[in-house]
C-alpha positions, 0 to 999 in steps of 0.5 A: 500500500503506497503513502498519501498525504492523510498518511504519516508521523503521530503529531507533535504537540506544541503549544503556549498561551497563545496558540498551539499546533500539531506538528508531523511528517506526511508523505505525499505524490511528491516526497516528504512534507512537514505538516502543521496544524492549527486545531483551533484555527482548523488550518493546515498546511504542509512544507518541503525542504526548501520551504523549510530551509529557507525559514532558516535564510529569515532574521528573526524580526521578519517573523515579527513584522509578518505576525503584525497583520499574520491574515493579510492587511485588513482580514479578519482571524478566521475560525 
């Protein structure tokens, strides 16, 4: 039986006050992807390798100034 994208690792949980996500690798048509989730938010989304990599390419202020407006300029949170 081959693997799908439904098919993968037992989640890792990761979480704070602010938010908490399910972590874990799937296996798709075209290779291994990091899959993570929001259950609170029921938002998914799965990453390559050079997705993830490049995470590594960011400053650390990046991710605060992307967090500011996380939904896009003028959205609401969805959920």
């Amino acid at each position: 039986m081959g693997r799908s994208g439904q098919e993968g690792e037992v989640p890792l949980r990761i979480g704070n006050e602010f938010a908490q996500v399910e972590v874990r690798k799937v296996y798709t048509r075209n290779g291994e992807r990091l899959e993570i989730r929001s259950p609170r938010l029921g938002r998914a989304i799965q990453l390559d390798a050079l997705v993830l990599e490049s995470l590594t390419w960011q400053d650390p202020a990046g991710f605060s100034e992307w967090l500011r407006e996380p939904f896009g300029p003028n959205r609401p949170m969805e959920g």
